[in-house]
N, C-alpha and C positions, 0 to 999 in steps of 0.2 A: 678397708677390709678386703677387697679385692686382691690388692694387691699383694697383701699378707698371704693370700691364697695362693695366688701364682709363685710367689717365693718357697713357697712352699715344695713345690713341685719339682724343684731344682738340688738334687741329692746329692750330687758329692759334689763338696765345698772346695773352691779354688778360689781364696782370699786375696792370692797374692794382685788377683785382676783390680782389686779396687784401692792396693797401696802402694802404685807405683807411678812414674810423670809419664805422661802425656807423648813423650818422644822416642822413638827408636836411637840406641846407642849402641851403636857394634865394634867390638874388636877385632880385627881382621886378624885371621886364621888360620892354618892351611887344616887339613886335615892326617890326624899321624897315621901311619904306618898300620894296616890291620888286617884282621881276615871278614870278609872278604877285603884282598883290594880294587879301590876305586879311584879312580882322576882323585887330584888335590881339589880341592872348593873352601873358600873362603865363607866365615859366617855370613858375611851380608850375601854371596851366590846363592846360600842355602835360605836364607829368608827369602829373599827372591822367588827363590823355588817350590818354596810353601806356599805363598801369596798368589801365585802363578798357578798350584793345583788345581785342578776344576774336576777331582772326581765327582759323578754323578751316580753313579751304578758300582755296587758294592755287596757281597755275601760273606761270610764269615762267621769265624768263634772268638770270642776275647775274654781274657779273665780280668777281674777289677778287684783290688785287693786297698782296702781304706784301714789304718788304724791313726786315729784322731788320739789317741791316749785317753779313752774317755769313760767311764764305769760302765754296765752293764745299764739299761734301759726299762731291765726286764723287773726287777724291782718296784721300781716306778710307778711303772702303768698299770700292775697287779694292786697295788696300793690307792693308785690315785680309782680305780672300778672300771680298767680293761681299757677297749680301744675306743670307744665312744659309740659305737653300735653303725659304724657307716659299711659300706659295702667291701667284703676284704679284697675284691677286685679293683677299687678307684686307685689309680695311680699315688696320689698324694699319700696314700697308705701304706699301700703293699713296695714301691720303690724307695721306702725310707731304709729299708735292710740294706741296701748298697753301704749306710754309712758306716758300716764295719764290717771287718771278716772279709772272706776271699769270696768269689761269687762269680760263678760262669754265663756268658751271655752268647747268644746267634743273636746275628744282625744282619738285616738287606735294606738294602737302599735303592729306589729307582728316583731318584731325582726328588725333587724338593713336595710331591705330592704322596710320594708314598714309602715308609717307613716301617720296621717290624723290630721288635726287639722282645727277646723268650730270655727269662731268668729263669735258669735250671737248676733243681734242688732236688737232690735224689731223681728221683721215678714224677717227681710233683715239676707243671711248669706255670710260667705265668707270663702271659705273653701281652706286650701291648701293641696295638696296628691301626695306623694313621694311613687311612685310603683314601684319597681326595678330598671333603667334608665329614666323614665319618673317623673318628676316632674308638675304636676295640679295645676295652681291657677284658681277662679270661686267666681266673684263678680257677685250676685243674681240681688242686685241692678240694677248695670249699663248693668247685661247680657255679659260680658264681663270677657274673657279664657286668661290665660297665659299661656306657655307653655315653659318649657324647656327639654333638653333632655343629660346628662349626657353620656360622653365615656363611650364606653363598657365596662362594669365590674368594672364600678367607685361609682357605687351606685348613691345616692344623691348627686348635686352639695354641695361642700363646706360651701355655701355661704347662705344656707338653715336650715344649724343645727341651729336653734331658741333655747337661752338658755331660756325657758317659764314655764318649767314644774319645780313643787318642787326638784326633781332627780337634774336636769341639774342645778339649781340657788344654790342648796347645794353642788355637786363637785366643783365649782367656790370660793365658802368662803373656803372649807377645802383645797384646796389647797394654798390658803393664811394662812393657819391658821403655828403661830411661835412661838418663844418662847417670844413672846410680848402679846402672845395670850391666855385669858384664856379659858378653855373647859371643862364645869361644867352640867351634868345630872340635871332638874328641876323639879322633878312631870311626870303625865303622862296624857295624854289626850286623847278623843277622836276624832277622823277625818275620816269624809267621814263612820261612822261607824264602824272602826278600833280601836280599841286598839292602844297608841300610846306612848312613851316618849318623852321627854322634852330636845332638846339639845341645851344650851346654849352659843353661841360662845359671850367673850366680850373683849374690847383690854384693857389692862393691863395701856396704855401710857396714860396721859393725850394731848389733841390736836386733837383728832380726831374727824371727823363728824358724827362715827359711834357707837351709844349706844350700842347695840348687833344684833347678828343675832340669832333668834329661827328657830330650823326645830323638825317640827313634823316626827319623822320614825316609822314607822309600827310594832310593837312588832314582829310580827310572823317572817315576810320576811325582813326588814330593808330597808325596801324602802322608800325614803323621802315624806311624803303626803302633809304637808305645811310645808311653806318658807317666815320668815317675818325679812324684815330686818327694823330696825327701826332708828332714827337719834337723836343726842343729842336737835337736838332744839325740841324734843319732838312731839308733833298733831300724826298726821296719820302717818302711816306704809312709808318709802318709797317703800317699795313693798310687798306685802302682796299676796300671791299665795299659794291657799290650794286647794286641792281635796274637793270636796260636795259628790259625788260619785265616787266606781271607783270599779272596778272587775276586776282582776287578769285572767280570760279565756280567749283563744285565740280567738280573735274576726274573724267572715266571712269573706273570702276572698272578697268578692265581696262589703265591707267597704269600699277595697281599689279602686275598679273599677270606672271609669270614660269617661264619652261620655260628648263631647260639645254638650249644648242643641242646638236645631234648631234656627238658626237667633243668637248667641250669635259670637260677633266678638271675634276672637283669633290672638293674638299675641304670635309670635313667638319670643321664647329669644337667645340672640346672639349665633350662632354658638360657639362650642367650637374643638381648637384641639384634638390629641391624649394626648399633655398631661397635657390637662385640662384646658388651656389657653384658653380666649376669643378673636377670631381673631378680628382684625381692619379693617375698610374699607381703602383699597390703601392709601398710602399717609397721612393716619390719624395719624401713630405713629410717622410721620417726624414730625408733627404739633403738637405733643404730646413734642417730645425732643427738640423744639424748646421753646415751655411754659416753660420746668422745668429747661432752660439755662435763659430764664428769670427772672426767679425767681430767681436765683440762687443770686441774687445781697441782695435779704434778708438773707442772711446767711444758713451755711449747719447744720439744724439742728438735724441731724444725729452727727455730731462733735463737735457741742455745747452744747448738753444735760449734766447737769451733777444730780446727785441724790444726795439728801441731807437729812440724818434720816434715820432713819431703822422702821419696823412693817409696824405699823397704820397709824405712822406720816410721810410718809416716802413723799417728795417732789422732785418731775424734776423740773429744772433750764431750761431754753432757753434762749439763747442768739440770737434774731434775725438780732440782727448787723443793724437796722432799728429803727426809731421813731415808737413811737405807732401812728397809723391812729390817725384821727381826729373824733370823732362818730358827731361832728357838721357838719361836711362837705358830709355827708352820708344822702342818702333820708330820708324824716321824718321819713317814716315808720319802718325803720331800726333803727333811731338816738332814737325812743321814746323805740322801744325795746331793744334799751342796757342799754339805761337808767334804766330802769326797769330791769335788772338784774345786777347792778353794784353799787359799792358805792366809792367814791372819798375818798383815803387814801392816808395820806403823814407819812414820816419818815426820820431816816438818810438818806436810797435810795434817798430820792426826792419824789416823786408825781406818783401815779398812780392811776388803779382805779382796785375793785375785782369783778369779775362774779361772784355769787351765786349761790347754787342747794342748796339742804336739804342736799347732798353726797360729790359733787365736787364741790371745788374752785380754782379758777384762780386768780392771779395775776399778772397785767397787767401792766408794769413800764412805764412812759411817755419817758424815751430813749429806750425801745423795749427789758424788759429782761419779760421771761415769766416766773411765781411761780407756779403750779398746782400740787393738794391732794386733799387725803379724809382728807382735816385736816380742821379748823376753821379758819376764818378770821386772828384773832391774829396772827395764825401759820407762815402763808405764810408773814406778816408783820412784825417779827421777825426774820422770815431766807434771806428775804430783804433785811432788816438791817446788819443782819451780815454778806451780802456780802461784805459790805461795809468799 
C-alpha cells in the first residue's frame, strides 16, 4: 500500500524508463550545422557531458505541456462522488493536473535540501517547498496547507521527488537508453536563452509507441533545458517540458521560507517512523492483510509476470487466473470511460479488448491474461497470439 502511494506522487509518466536494456548504445555523431553555432560533439561527448553536470543551484520558468490521448477525467470523478474529501493542498492530488494540458511552473533549487516548485493558474498558485525536513504544500485557491515532516536527516520524503523538470525526465530515458537504441547529435538550439544541442534518442525496433525523445542541454554546463518526448501516432508532444527562463545563481534563502497564512486550514500528513515508514492507525494493517488474503484468489502477480521482447518492444504478461470484469456490469460512468479508452480485439488468444494512451497499452484478454508496453496495438495482439 505504501508503495501504491509513493507511485502515486510521480505525475508525468516516462514509460519508456522501464522498457529499455540495461546498457548504453551510442551512435557517434557530429553535430549539423545550426544557429547558434557550436564546436562539433559527438553523442557519447554529449552524454558525457550530461553525466558530468553537477548543477546545484537553479531559478527559473518552464512550461510542461502532457497529451497522453486520454478522455477527459472530469466525468469520472463527478460520477464516481468527487475527490475523496483529502486536503486539496496534498501533493498526490493537486500535482495530478500535470497529466494534461499545458501548465506553467517557477522552480529554485539550492542543492539537494531545498526545493520550491509554484504551478501558475491564472491569478490562483500552488506552490510545493521542500526545506530541509519539512515539506509545504499551499493551494492559494482553497487557502488551504499541507504539511509533512520527514525523519531526521532524511531530507525530502521519498514520495515528493516529482520527475518534472528537463534534468529528471532526461535521466529517466538515458537510462533506458540500449543497444535497440539509437543516440544521434541533431543541430543546435536555442532555450530559455542558452545556447543548446540537439540530443536525439530513437528506438532502432519497429512496434513501439515511441517516435523519439529530443533534450535540449546547455552547451556550457550540460544541463538538460527541454524534454520532448513525442509518439508514433504523430499530433502533439506526449510531453513537452522546456525552460522559458532559468539562471544558474544561488537563489535566497528565504525562497525556500514558509508561514501558513492566517485562516488557511493545514493538514497534517501521516506520521512517519524512524525508518521512514507511515505508521497505521490500530488495527488498520489487520484490515489491510486481510484485503491482500482476499485478493489473493486473483492470482499472485508477482509470480505470474513474465516479460516478452527486449528494448522498446519489450511487453509483461499477467496471468490474473480470473475472467476479465465485465465493464457492462460497472456504473455508467465508469462503463462509458473505458469504453472510451479501449477497443474490442479478437485473435488466436480469443477476444479481449486494448486500453490506449499515445505511450502505453494494455491488453486485456476475456479469460484474465494482461499484455502491457510502450508498444502499438498490433504488438500486444501478436505476442497474444503466440502465447497461444
Amino acid at each position: 500500500m505504501a508503495e501504491t502511494r509513493k507511485a502515486s506522487r510521480f505525475i508525468v509518466p516516462v514509460a519508456v524508463a522501464g522498457v529499455a536494456a540495461a546498457t548504453i548504445g551510442l551512435v557517434p555523431a557530429l553535430a549539423a550545422s545550426g544557429d547558434p553555432e557550436l564546436p562539433e560533439i559527438t553523442a557519447q561527448q554529449l552524454i558525457e557531458k550530461i553525466a558530468a553536470s553537477d548543477t546545484q543551484t537553479l531559478s527559473g520558468t518552464f512550461k510542461i505541456s502532457t497529451d497522453l490521448g486520454l478522455p477527459s477525467f472530469a466525468g469520472l470523478m463527478s460520477g464516481l462522488g468527487g475527490d475523496g474529501g483529502g486536503s486539496s493542498a496534498d501533493p498526490s492530488e493537486k500535482l495530478t493536473e500535470l497529466v494534461s494540458g499545458t501548465h506553467t511552473l517557477r522552480v529554485a533549487a539550492d542543492g539537494p535540501e531545498r526545493q520550491k516548485l509554484t504551478l501558475l493558474d491564472g491569478s490562483d498558485e500552488y506552490s510545493l517547498i521542500h526545506n530541509g525536513a519539512d515539506v509545504w504544500a499551499y493551494d492559494s485557491k482553497s487557502n488551504e496547507v499541507f504539511h509533512e515532516k520527514a525523519p531526521e536527516g532524511a531530507g525530502a520524503p521519498e514520495e515528493k521527488e516529482i520527475p518534472t523538470t528537463p534534468k529528471e525526465l532526461a535521466d529517466e530515458v538515458l537510462k533506458a537508453a540500449g543497444d535497440t537504441t539509437s543516440i544521434t547529435v541533431d543541430g543546435t538550439a536555442k532555450v530559455a536563452g542558452r545556447d543548446a544541442y540537439q540530443l536525439v534518442i530513437k528506438p532502432k525496433q519497429a512496434g513501439s509507441t515511441v517516435e523519439s525523445v529530443k533534450i535540449a542541454v546547455d552547451a556550457a554546463n550540460g544541463t538538460p533545458l527541454k524534454f520532448t518526448l513525442a509518439s508514433v501516432e504523430g499530433g502533439k508532444p506526449v510531453v513537452d517540458a522546456g525552460f522559458t527562463k532559468i539562471d544558474f545563481a544561488k537563489p535566497a534563502a528565504s525562497d525556500f521560507a514558509f508561514k501558513a497564512p492566517a485562516g488557511a486550514k493545514v493538514t497534517e500528513g501521516a506520521a512517519e517512523d524512524a525508518a521512514g515508514e507511515e505508521k497505521l492507525p490500530e488495527g488498520f494493517e489487520k484490515g489491510l492483510g486481510d484485503l491482500e488474503k482476499g485478493f489473493g484468489d486473483f492470482g499472485d502477480f508477482g509470480e505470474g509476470m513474465n516479460v516478452i521482447g527486449e528494448g522498446w518492444t519489450t511487453i509483461a504478461k499477467l496471468d490474473t487466473g480470473a475472467p476479465a470484469p465485465k465493464t457492462d456490469e460497472a456504473p455508467k460512468e465508469v462503463q462509458g470511460f473505458l469504453d472510451s479508452l479501449g477497443d474490442k480485439v479478437t485473435g488466436k488468444f480469443g477476444s479481449g479488448t486494448v486500453f490506449k494512451t499515445k505511450l502505453v497499452n494494455a491488453l486485456l484478454t476475456d479469460d484474465g491474461e494482461v499484455y502491457v508496453g510502450a508498444v502499438t496495438q498490433d504488438a500486444l495482439v501478436n505476442a497474444a497470439n503466440a502465447g497461444k
